[in-house]
C-alpha positions as CSV (number, residue, x, y, z in Angstrom):
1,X,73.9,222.5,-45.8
2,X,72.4,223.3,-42.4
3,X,70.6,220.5,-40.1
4,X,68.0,221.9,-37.6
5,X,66.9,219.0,-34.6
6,X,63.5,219.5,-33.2
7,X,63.2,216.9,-30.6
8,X,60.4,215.9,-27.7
9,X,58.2,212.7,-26.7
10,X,55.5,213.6,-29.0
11,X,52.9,212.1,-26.7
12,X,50.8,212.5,-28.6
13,X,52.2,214.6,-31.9
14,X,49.8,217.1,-32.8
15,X,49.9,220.5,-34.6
16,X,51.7,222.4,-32.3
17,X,55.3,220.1,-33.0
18,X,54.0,220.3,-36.7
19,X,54.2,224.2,-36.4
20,X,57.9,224.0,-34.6
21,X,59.0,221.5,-37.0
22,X,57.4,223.5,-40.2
23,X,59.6,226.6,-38.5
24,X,62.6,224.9,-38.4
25,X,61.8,223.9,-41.9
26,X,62.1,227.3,-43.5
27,X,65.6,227.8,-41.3
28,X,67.5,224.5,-42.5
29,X,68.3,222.3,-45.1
30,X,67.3,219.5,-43.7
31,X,65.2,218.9,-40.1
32,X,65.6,215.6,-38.1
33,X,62.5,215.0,-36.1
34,X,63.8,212.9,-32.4
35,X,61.3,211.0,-30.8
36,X,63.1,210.5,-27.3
37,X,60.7,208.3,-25.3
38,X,60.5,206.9,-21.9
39,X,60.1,202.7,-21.4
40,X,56.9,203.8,-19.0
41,X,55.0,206.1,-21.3
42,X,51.6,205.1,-22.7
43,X,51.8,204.8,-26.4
44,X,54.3,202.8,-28.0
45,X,57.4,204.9,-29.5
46,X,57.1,203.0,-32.9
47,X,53.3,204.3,-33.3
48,X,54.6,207.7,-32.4
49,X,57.3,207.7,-35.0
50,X,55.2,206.2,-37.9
51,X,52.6,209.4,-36.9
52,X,55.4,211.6,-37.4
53,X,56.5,210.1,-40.7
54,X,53.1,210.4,-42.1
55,X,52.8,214.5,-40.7
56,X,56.5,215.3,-42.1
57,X,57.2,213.5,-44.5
58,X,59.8,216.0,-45.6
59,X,62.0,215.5,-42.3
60,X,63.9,212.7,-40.9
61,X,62.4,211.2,-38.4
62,X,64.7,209.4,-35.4
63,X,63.5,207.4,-32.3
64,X,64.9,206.1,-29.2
65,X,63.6,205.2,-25.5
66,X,66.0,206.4,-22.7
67,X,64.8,206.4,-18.8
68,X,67.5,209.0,-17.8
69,X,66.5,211.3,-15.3
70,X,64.8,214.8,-16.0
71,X,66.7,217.4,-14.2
72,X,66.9,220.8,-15.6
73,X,69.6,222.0,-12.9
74,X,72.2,219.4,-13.2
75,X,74.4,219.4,-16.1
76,X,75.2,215.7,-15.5
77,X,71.5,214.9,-16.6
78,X,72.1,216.9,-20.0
79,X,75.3,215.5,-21.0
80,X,73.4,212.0,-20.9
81,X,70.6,213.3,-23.0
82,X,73.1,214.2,-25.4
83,X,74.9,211.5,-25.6
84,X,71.8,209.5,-26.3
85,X,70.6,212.4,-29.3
86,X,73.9,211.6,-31.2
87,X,73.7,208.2,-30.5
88,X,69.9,207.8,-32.3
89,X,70.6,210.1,-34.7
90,X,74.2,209.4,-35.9
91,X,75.0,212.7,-35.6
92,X,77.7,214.5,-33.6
93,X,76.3,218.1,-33.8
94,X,73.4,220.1,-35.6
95,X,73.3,224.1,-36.6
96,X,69.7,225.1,-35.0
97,X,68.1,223.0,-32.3
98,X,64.4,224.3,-32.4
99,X,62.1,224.1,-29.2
100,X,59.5,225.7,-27.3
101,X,61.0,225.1,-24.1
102,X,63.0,227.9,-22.3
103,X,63.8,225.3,-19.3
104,X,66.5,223.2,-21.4
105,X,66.9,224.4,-24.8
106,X,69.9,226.1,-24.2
107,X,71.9,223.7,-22.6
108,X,70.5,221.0,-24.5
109,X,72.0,223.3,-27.8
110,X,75.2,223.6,-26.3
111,X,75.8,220.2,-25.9
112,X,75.1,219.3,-29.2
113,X,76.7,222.2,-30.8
114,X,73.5,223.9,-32.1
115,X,72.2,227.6,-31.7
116,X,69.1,227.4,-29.5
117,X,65.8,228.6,-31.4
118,X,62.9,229.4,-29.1
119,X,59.3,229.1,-30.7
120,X,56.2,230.4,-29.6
121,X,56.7,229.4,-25.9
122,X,53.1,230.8,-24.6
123,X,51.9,228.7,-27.2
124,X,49.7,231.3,-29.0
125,X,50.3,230.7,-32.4
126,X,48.8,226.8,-31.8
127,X,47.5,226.6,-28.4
128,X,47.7,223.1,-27.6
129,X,50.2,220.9,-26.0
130,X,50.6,217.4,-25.5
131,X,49.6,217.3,-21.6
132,X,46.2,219.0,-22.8
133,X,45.4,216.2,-25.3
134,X,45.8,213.6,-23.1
135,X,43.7,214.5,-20.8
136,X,41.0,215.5,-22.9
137,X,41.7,214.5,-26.6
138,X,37.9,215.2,-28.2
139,X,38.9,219.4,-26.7
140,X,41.8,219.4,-28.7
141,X,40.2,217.2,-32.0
142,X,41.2,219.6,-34.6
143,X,45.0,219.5,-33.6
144,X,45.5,216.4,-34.4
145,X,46.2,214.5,-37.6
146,X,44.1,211.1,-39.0
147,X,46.5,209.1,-37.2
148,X,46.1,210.2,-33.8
149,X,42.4,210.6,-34.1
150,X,42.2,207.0,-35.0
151,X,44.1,206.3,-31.5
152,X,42.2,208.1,-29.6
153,X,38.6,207.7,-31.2
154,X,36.5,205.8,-29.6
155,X,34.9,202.5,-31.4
156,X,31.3,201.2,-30.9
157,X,30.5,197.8,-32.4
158,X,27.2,197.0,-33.4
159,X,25.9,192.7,-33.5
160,X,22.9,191.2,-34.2
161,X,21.9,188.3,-36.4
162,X,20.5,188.8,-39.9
163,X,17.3,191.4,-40.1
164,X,17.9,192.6,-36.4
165,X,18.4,196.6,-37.8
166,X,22.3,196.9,-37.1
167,X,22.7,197.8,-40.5
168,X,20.4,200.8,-40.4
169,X,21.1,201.9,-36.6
170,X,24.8,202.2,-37.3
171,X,24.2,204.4,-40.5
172,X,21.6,206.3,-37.9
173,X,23.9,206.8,-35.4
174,X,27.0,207.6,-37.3
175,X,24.3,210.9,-38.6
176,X,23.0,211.4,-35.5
177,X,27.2,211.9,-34.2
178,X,28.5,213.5,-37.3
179,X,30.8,210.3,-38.2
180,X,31.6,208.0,-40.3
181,X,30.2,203.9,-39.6
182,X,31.7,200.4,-41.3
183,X,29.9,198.6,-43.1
184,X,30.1,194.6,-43.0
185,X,32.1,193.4,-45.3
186,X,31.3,190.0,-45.3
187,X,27.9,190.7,-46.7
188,X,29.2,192.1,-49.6
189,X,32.0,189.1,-50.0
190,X,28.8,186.7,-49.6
191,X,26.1,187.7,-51.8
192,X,27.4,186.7,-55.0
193,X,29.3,184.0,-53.8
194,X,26.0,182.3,-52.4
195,X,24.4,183.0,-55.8
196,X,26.8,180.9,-57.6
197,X,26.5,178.1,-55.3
198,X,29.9,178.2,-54.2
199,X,31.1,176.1,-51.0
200,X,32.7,178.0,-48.4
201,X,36.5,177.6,-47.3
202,X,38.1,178.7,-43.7
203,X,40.5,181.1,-45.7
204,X,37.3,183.1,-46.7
205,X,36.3,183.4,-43.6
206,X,40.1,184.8,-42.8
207,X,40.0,187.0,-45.0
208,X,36.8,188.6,-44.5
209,X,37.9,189.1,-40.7
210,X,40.7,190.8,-41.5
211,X,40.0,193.1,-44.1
212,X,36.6,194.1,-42.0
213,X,39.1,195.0,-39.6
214,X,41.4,196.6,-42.3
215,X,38.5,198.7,-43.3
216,X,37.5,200.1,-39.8
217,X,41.3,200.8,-39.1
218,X,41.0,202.7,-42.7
219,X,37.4,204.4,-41.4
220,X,38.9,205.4,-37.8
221,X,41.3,207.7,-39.1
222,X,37.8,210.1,-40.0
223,X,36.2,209.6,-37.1
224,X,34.9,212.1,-35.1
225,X,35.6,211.2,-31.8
226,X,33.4,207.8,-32.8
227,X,33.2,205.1,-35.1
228,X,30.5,202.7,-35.1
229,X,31.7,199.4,-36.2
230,X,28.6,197.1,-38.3
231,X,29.7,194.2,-37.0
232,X,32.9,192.5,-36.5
233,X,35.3,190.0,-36.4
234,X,34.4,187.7,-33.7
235,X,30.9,188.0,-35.8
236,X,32.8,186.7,-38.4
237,X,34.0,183.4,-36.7
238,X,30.0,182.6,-35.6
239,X,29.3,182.5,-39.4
240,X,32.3,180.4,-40.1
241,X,30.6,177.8,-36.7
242,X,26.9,178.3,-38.8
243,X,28.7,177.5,-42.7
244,X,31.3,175.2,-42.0
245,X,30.0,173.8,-38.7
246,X,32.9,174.3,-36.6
247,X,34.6,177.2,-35.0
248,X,37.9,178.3,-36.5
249,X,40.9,179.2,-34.3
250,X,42.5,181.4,-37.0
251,X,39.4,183.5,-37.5
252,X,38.5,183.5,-33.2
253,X,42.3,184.6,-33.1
254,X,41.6,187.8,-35.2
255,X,38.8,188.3,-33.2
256,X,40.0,188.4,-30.1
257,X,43.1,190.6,-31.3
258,X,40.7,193.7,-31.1
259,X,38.6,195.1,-28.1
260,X,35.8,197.6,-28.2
261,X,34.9,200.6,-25.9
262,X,31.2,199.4,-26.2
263,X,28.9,196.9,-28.3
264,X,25.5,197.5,-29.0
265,X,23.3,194.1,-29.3
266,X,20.3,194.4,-31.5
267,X,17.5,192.5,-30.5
268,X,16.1,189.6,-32.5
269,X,12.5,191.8,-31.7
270,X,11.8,193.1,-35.1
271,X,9.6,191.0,-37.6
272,X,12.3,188.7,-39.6
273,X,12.1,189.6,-43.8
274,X,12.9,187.3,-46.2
275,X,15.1,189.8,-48.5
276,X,16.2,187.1,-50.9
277,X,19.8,186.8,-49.2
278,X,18.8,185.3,-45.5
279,X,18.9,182.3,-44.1
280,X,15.5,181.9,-41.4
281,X,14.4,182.8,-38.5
282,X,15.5,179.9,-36.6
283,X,19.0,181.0,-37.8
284,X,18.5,184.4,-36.7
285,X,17.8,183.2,-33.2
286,X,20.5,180.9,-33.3
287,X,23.1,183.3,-34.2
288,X,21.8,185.5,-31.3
289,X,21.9,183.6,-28.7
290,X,25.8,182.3,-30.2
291,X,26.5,186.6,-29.7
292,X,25.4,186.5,-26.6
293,X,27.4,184.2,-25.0
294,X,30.3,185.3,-26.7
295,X,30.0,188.9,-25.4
296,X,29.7,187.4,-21.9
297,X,32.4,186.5,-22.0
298,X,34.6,189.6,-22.9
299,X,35.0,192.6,-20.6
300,X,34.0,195.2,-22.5
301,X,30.7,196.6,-21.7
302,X,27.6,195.3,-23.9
303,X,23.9,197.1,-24.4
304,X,21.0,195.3,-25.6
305,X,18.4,197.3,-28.0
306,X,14.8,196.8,-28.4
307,X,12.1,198.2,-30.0
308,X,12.0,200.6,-32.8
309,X,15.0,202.5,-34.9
310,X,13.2,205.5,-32.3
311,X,14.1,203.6,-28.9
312,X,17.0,201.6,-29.8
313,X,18.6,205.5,-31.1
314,X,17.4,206.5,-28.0
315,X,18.8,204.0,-25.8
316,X,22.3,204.1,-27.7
317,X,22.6,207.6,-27.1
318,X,22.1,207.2,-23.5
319,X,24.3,204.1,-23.4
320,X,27.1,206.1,-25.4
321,X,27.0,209.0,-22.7
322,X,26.7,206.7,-19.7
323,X,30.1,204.4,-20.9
324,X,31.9,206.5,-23.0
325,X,30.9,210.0,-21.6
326,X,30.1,211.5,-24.9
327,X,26.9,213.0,-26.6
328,X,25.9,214.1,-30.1
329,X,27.6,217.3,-31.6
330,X,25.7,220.3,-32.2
331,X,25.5,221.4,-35.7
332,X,27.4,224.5,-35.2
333,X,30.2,222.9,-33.2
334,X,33.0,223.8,-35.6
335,X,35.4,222.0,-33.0
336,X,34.0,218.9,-33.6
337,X,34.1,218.8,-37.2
338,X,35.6,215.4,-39.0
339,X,39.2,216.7,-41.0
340,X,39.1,216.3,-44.4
C-alpha cells in the first residue's frame, strides 16, 4: 500500500494541482491532498479544502494553517514544516511526495521519509499557477473548477419595482456576456399563493430570501466571469415592509449577509402594465423610492437605467466596464467559454 502527499496553499486550486495530484494518482494507492495555509492569506483554508474535496474526490484531503517562516536554505525552517505535515495528516512518513517545485521538494521528502517526484516544473503540460490567477482570474477561466469560478465571478444585481424591465434586462444581459442570470424567486413562490387568497407569514418571506440566495450561489458556479442577479434579498425584506407592513429583522439580516460588485436600478420610466399579477402604479413608485434609499445606504456602487431595453443595455455595458473593468466576450473567444 503506497501513500503519495501532494501538498501546497492551493490559493486558489486550479487544474495545474489537479494534474500533479491526478499524477500522483496513477503512482500510489492512496494520495493525501495538504492544504498548508498561512493565518494572513486571502481566502479562508476551509473554502480551499472543501474546493479540493469536490476536484478529488478520490484523495484525502488534510488542512492546517501554520505561519512558520519560508526559508529554502535553512534546514531549521523544514524540520518545522514537517513537523506540522505529520501533525495534520497523522502520518509519520509517506512513499512519494509529488511537487513541482525543485526549491524544497527534496528536503521537504527527506524529512518525511518520501522519494521526491518532480512534475512538470516549467509548467507546460498546464500552464497556469496560482500567482497567475490571482492576479487576473477571467485569463486563467478555464483552469478553474465551478467552485472557484463562483469565488471569483463577479455578481451584478438588478432592482426595480414591478414592470420596471429588470426581468427582461437581466435575461438581455446575461446574452449579451455569454452567462447565465437568476431569476426571482419570489415571484414564482407568489403567484399561486396570491391566487388562492392566502395571507402572508414572515417565515415566507425567510424562506424566499434565502433560497433566492441559494439559487444564485447554485447559478455562480456557471458563470462566466458574471452573474447577473434578478433581484435580491434585501428586495425581499421591502416586500415583506409592503405585505405585512413592517420590516423584518430576520429577512434584512439575510440581506445584509451578502454584498454586490455592482447593482443596476431600473427606472420606474416605462409605462406600468397591468399583467394580472401586480399591484399599481402607486406601488411601483413606492417600492422604488423604498430601493433607493436602501442602496444609499450600502457601499457598493449603484447605476440607475432609463429609457429603453436599447439604452439601459447600453448604459449597463458601460457601467459594467467602468466598475468592474469587464466587457462582452467575442463569440469566438474560446477562453471565455462557461464549463460544462
Amino acid at each position: 500500500m503506497t501513500t503519495a502527499l501532494v501538498l501546497g496553499k492551493f490559493l486558489p486550486p486550479h487544474a495545474g494541482h489537479a494534474y500533479l495530484a491526478e499524477r500522483a494518482r496513477e503512482l500510489a494507492d492512496e494520495v493525501v491532498v495538504l492544504v498548508l495555509a498561512n493565518s494572513a492569506e486571502p481566502i479562508p483554508v476551509e473554502l480551499r479544502h472543501r474546493w479540493l474535496e469536490e476536484m478529488l474526490p478520490w484523495a484525502t484531503v488534510r488542512s492546517g494553517v501554520a505561519d512558520h517562516r519560508v526559508d529554502y536554505a535553512d534546514p531549521a525552517a523544514y524540520d518545522l514544516w514537517a513537523d506540522t505535515i505529520k501533525e495534520v495528516t497523522g502520518r509519520s512518513s509517506f512513499d512519494l511526495l509529488l511537487t513541482s517545485e525543485p526549491a524544497y521538494g527534496d528536503m521537504t521528502a527527506e524529512r518525511i521519509g518520501a522519494r521526491h517526484v518532480l512534475v512538470d516544473p516549467p509548467r507546460s503540460a498546464v500552464p497556469v499557477s496560482a500567482s497567475m490567477v490571482r492576479a487576473d482570474p477571467f485569463a486563467t477561466w478555464q483552469f478553474l473548477s465551478p467552485g472557484v469560478r463562483a469565488y471569483y465571478a463577479k455578481r451584478v444585481r438588478l432592482l426595480g419595482a414591478e414592470c420596471t424591465g429588470k426581468t427582461t434586462l437581466a435575461a438581455a444581459l446575461a446574452a449579451r456576456y455569454q452567462t447565465v442570470w437568476v431569476p426571482e424567486y419570489g415571484r414564482d413562490y407568489s403567484v399561486p399563493k396570491d391566487l388562492r387568497g392566502e395571507a402572508w407569514t414572515t417565515v415566507e418571506f425567510v424562506h424566499i430570501a434565502r433560497r433566492q440566495q441559494e439559487l444564485e450561489d447554485a447559478a455562480a458556479r456557471s458563470a462566466n466571469r458574471i452573474l447577473f442577479c434578478d433581484t435580491d434579498a434585501m428586495a425581499t425584506g421591502i416586500w415583506h415592509e409592503l405585505y405585512l407592513g413592517v420590516r423584518a429583522p430576520e429577512v434584512e439580516a439575510i440581506g445584509r449577509s451578502r454584498t454586490y460588485d455592482l447593482t443596476l436600478l431600473a427606472a420606474a420610466d416605462i409605462p406600468w402594465v397591468q399583467d394580472g399579477d401586480r399591484n399599481s402604479d402607486a406601488v411601483r413608485h413606492w417600492m422604488q423610492h423604498r430601493f433607493a434609499t436602501e442602496l444609499a445606504r450600502g457601499p457598493e456602487p449603484v447605476v440607475e437605467l432609463r429609457g429603453s431595453l436599447t439604452e439601459r443595455l447600453a448604459s449597463a455595458t458601460e457601467a459594467i466596464e467602468a466598475h468592474l473593468g469587464l466587457r462582452p466576450p467575442e463569440p469566438a473567444d474560446a477562453r471565455m467559454q462557461v464549463a460544462p
